[in-house]
Chimera marker file (.cmm) of the C-alpha trace (Angstrom):
<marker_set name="trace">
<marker id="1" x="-37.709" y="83.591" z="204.252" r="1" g="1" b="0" radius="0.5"/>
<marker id="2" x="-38.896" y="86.517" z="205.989" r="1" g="1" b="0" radius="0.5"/>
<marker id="3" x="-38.282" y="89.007" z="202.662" r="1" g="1" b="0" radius="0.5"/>
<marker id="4" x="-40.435" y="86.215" z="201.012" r="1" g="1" b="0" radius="0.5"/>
<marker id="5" x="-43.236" y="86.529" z="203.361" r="1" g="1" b="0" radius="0.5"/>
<marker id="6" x="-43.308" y="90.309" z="203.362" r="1" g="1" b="0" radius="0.5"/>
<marker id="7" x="-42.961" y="90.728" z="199.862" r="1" g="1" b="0" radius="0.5"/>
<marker id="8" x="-45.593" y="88.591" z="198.850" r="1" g="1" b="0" radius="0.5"/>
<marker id="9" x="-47.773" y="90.041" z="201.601" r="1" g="1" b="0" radius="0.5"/>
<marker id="10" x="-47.300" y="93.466" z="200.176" r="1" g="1" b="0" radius="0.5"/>
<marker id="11" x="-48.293" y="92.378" z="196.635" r="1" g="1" b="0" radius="0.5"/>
<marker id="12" x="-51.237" y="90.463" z="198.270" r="1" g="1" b="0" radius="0.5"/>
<marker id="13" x="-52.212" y="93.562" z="199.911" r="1" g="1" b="0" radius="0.5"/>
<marker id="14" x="-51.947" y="95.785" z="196.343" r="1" g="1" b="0" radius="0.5"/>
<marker id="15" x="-53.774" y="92.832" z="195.062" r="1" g="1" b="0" radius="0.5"/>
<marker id="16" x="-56.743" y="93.317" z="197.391" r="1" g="1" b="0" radius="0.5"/>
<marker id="17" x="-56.495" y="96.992" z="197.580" r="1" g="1" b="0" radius="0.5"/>
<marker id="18" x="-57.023" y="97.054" z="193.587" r="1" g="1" b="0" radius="0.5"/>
<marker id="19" x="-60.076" y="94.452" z="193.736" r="1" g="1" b="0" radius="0.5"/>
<marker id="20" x="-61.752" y="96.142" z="196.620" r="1" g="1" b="0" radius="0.5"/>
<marker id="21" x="-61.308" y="99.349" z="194.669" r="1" g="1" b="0" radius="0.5"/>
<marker id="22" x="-62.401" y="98.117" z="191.207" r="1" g="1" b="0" radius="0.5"/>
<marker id="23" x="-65.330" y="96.727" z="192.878" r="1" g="1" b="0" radius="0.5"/>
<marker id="24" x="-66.216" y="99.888" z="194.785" r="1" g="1" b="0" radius="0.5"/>
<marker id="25" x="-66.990" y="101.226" z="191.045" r="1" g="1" b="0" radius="0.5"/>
<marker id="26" x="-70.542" y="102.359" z="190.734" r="1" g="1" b="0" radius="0.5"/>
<marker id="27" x="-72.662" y="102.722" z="187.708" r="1" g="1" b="0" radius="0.5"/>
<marker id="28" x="-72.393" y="106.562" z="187.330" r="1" g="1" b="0" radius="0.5"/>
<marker id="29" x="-68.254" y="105.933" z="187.740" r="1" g="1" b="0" radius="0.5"/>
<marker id="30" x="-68.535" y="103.811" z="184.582" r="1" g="1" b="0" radius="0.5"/>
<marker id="31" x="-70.888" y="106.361" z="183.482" r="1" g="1" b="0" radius="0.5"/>
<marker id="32" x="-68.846" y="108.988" z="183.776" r="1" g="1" b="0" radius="0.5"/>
<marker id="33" x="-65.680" y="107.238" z="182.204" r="1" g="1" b="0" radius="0.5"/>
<marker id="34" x="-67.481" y="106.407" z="179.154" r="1" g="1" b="0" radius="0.5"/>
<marker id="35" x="-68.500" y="110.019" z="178.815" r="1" g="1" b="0" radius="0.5"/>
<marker id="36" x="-64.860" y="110.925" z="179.129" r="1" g="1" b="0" radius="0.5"/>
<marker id="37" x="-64.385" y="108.403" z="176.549" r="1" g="1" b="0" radius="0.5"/>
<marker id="38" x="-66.866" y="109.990" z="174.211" r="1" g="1" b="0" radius="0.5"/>
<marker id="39" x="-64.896" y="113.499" z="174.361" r="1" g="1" b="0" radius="0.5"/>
<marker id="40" x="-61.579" y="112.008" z="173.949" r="1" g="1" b="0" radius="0.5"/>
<marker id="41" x="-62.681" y="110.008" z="170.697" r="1" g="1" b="0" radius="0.5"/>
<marker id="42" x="-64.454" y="113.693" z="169.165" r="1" g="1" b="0" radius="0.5"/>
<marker id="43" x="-61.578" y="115.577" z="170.567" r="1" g="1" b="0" radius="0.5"/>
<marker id="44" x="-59.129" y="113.215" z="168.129" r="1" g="1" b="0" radius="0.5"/>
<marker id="45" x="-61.482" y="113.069" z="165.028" r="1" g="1" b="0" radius="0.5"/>
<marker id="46" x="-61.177" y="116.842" z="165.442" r="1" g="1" b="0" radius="0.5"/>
<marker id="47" x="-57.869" y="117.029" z="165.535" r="1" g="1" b="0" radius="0.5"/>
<marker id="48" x="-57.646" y="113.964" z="162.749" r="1" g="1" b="0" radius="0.5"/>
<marker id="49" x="-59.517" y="116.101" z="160.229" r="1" g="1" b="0" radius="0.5"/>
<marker id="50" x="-57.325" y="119.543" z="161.639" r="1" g="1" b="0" radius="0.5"/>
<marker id="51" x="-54.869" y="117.215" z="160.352" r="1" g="1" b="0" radius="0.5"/>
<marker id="52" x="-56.146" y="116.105" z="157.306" r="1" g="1" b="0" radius="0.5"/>
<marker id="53" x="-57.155" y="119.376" z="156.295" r="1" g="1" b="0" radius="0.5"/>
<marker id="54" x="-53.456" y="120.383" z="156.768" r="1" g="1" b="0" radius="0.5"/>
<marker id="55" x="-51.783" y="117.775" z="154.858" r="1" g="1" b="0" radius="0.5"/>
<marker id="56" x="-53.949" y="118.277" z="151.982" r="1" g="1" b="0" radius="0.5"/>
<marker id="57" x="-53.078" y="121.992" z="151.911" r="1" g="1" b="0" radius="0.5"/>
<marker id="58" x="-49.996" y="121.593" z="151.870" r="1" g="1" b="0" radius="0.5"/>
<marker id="59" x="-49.622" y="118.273" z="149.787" r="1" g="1" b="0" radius="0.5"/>
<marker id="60" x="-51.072" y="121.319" z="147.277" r="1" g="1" b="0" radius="0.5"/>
<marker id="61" x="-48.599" y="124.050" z="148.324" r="1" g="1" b="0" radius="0.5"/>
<marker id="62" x="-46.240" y="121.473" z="147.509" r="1" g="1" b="0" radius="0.5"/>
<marker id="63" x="-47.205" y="119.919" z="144.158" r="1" g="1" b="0" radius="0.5"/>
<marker id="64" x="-47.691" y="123.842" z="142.929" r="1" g="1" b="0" radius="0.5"/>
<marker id="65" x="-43.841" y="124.561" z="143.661" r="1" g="1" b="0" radius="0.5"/>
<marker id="66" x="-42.719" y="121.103" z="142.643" r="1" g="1" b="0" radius="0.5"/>
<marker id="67" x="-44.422" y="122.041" z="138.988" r="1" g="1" b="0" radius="0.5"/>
<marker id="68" x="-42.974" y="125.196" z="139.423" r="1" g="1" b="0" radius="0.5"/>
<marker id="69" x="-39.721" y="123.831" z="140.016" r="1" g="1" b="0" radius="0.5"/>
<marker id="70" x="-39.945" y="121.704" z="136.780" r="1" g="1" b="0" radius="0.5"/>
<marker id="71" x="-40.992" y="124.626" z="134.752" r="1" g="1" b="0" radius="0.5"/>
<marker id="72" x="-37.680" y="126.293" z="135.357" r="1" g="1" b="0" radius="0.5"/>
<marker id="73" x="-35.728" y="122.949" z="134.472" r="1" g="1" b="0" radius="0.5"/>
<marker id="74" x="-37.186" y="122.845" z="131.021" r="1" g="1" b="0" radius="0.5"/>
<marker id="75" x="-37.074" y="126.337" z="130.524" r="1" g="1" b="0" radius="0.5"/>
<marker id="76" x="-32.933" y="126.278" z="131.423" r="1" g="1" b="0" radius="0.5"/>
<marker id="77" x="-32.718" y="122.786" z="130.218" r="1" g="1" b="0" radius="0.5"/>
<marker id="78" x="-33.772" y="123.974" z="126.506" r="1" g="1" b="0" radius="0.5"/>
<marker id="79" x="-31.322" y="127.352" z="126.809" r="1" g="1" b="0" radius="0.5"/>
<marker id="80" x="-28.863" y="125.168" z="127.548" r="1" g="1" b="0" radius="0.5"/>
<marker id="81" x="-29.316" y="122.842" z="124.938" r="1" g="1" b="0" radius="0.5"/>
<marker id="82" x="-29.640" y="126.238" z="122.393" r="1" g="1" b="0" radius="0.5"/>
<marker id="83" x="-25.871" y="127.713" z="123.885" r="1" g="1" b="0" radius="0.5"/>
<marker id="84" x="-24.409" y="123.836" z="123.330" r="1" g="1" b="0" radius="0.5"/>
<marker id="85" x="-25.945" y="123.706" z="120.092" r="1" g="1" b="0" radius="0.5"/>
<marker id="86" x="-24.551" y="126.940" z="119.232" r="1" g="1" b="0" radius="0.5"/>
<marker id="87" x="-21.048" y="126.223" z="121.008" r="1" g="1" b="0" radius="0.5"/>
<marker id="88" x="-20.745" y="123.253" z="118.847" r="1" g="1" b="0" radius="0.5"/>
<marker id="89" x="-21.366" y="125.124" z="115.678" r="1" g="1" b="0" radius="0.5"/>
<marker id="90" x="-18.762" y="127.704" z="116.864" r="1" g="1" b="0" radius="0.5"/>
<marker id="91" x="-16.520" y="125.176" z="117.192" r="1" g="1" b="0" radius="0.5"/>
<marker id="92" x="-16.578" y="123.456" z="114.323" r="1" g="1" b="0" radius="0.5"/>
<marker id="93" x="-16.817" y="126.876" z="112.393" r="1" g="1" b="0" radius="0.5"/>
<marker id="94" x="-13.434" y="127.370" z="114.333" r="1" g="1" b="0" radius="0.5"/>
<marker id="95" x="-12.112" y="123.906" z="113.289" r="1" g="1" b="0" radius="0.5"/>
<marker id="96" x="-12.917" y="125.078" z="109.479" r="1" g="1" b="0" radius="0.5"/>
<marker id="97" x="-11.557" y="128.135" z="109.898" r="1" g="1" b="0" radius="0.5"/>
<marker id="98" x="-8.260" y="126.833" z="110.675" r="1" g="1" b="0" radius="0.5"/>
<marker id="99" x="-8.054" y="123.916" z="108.460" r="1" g="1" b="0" radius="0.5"/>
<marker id="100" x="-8.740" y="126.821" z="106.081" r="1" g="1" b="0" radius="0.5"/>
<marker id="101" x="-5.899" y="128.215" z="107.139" r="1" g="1" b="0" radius="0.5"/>
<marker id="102" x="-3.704" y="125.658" z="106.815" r="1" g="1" b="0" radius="0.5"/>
<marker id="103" x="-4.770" y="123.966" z="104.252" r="1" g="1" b="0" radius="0.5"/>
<marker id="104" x="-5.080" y="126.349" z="101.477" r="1" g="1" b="0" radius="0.5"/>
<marker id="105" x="-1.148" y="127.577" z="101.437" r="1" g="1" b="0" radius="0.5"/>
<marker id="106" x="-1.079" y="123.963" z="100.270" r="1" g="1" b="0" radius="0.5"/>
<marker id="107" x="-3.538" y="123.476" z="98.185" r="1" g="1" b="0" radius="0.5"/>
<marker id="108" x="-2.408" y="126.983" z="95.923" r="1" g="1" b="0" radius="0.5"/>
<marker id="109" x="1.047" y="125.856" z="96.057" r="1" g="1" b="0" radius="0.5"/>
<marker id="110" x="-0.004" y="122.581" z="94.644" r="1" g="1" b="0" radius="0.5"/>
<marker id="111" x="-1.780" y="123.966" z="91.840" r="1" g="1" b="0" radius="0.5"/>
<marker id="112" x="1.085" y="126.361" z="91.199" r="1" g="1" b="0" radius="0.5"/>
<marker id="113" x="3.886" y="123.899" z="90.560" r="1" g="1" b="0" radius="0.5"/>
<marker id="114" x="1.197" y="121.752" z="88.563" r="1" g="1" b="0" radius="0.5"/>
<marker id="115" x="0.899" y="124.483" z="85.935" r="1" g="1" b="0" radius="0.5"/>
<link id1="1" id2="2" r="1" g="1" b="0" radius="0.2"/>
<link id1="2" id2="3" r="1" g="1" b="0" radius="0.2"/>
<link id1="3" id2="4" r="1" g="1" b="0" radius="0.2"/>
<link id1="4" id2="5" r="1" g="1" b="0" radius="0.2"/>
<link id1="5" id2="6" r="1" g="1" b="0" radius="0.2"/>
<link id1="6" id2="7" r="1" g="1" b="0" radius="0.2"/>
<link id1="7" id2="8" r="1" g="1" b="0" radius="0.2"/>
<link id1="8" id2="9" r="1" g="1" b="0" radius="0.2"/>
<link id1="9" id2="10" r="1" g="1" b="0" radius="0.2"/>
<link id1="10" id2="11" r="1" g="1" b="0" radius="0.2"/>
<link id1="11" id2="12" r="1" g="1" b="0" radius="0.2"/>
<link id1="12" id2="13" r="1" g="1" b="0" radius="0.2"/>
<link id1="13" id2="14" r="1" g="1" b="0" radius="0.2"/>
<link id1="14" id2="15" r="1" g="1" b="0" radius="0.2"/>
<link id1="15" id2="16" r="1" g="1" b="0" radius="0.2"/>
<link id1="16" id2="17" r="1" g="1" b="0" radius="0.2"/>
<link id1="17" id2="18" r="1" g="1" b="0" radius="0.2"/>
<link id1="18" id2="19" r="1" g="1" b="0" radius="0.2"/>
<link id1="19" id2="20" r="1" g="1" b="0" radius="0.2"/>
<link id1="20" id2="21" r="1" g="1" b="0" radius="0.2"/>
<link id1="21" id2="22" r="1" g="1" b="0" radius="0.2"/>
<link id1="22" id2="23" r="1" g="1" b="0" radius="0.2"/>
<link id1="23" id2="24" r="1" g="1" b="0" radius="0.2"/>
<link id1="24" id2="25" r="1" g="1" b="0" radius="0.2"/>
<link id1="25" id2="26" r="1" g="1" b="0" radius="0.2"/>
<link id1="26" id2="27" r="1" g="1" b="0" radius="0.2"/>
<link id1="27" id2="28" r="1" g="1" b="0" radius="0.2"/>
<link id1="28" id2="29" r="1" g="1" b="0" radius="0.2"/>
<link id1="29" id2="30" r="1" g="1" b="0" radius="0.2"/>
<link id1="30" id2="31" r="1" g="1" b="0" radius="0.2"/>
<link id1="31" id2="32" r="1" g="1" b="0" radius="0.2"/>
<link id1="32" id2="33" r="1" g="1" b="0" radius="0.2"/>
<link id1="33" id2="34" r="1" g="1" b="0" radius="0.2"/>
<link id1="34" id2="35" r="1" g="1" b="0" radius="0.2"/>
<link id1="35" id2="36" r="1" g="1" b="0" radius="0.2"/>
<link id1="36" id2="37" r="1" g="1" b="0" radius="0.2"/>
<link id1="37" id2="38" r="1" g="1" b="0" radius="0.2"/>
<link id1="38" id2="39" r="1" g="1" b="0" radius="0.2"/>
<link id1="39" id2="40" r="1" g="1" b="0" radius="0.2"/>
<link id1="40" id2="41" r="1" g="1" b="0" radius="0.2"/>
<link id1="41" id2="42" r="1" g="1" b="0" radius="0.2"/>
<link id1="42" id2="43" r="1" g="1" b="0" radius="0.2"/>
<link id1="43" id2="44" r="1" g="1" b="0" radius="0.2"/>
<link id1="44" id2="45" r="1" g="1" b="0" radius="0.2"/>
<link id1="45" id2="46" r="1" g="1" b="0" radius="0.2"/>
<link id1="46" id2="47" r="1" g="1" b="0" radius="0.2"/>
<link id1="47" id2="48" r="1" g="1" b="0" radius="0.2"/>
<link id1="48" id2="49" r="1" g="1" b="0" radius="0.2"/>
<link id1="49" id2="50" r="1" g="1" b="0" radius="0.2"/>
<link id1="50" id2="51" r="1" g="1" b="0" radius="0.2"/>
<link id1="51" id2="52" r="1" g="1" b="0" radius="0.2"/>
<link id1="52" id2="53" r="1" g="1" b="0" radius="0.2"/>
<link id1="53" id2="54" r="1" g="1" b="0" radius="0.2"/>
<link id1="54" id2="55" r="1" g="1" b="0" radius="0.2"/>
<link id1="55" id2="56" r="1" g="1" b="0" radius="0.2"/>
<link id1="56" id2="57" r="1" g="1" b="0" radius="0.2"/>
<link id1="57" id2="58" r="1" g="1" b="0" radius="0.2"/>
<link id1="58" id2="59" r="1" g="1" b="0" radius="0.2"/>
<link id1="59" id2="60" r="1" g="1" b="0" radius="0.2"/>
<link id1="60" id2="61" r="1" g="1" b="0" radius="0.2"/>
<link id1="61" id2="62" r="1" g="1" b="0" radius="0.2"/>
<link id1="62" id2="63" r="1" g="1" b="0" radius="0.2"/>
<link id1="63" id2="64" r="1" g="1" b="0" radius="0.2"/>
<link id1="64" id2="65" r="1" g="1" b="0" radius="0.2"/>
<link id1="65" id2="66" r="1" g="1" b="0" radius="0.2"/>
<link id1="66" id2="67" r="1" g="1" b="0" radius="0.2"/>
<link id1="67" id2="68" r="1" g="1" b="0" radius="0.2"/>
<link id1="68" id2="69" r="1" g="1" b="0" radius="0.2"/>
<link id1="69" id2="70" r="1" g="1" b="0" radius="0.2"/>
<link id1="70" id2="71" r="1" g="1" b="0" radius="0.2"/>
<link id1="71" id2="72" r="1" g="1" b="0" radius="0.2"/>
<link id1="72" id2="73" r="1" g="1" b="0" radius="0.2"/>
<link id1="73" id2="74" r="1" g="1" b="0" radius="0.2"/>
<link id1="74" id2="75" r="1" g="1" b="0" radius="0.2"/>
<link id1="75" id2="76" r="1" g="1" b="0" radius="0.2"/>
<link id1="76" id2="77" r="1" g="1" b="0" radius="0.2"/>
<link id1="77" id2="78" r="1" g="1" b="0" radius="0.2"/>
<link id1="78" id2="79" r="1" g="1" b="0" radius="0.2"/>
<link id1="79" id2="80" r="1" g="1" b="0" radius="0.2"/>
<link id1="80" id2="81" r="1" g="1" b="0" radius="0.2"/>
<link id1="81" id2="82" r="1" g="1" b="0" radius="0.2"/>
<link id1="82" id2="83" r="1" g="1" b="0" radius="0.2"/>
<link id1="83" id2="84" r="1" g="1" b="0" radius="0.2"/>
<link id1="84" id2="85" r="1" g="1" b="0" radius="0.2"/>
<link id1="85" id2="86" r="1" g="1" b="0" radius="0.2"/>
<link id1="86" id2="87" r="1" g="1" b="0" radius="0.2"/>
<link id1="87" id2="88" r="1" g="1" b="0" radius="0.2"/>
<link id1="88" id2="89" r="1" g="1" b="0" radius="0.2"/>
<link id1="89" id2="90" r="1" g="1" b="0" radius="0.2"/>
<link id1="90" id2="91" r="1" g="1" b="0" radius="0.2"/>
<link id1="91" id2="92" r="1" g="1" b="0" radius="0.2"/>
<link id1="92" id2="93" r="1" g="1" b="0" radius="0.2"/>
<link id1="93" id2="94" r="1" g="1" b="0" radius="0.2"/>
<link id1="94" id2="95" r="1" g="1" b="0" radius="0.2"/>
<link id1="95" id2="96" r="1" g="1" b="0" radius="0.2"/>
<link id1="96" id2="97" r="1" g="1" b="0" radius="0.2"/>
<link id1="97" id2="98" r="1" g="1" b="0" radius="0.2"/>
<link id1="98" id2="99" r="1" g="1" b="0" radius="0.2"/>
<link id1="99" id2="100" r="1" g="1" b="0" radius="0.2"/>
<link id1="100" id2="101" r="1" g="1" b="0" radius="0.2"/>
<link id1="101" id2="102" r="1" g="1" b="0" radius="0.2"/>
<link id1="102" id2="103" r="1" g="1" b="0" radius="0.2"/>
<link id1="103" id2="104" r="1" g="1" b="0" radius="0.2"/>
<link id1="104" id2="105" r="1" g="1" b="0" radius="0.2"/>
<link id1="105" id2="106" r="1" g="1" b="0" radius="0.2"/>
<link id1="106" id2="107" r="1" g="1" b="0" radius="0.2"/>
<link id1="107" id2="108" r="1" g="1" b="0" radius="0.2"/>
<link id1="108" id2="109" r="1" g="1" b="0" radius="0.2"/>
<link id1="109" id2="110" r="1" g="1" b="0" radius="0.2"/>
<link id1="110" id2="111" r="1" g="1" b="0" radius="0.2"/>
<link id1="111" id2="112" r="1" g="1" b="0" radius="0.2"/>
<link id1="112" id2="113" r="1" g="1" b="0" radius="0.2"/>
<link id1="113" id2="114" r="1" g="1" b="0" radius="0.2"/>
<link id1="114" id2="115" r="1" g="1" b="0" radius="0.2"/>
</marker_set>
């Protein structure tokens, strides 16, 4: 019971303390605050347009090596299209070649036992 009555003492005591002390305010206290107030809200626009003025610089940094970027894709995208392309008809020039090959022993030896 004791703990009870000291502990809610003490916090009757901050309780009062804070009043007495928020009441002890003056008008140039409140003055002053406010002006504080003032520089705090210019010092953060400040800093917000600081900001801004960063972001948009390098939002453009950024879109200048992103088109950059897809400039080269296209570029090797359509070279490697052109050495597929050309693979393909390498390949099937290949595939010719060899049923060439194979095929034609057959083919003259067909037409020589037909005449």
């Amino acid at each position: 019971m004791n703990r009870k009555r000291m502990t809610f003492g003490f916090f009757l005591f901050l309780l009062l303390s804070t009043v007495a002390s928020a009441q002890q305010a003056t008008r140039s206290d409140i003055q002053a605050l406010e002006s504080k107030i003032t520089n705090l809200e210019t010092t953060v626009r400040e800093m917000d347009k600081r900001l801004t003025n960063q972001i948009v610089e390098l939002d453009k940094q950024l879109t200048v090596q992103i088109q950059a970027v897809q400039t080269t894709v296209t570029e090797t995208d359509k070279r490697l299209s052109s050495q597929i392309n050309t693979l393909f008809w390498a390949i099937g020039a290949l595939i010719g070649l060899v049923l060439a090959v194979i095929v034609r022993p057959q083919l003259l030896g067909y037409f020589h036992k037909t005449n």
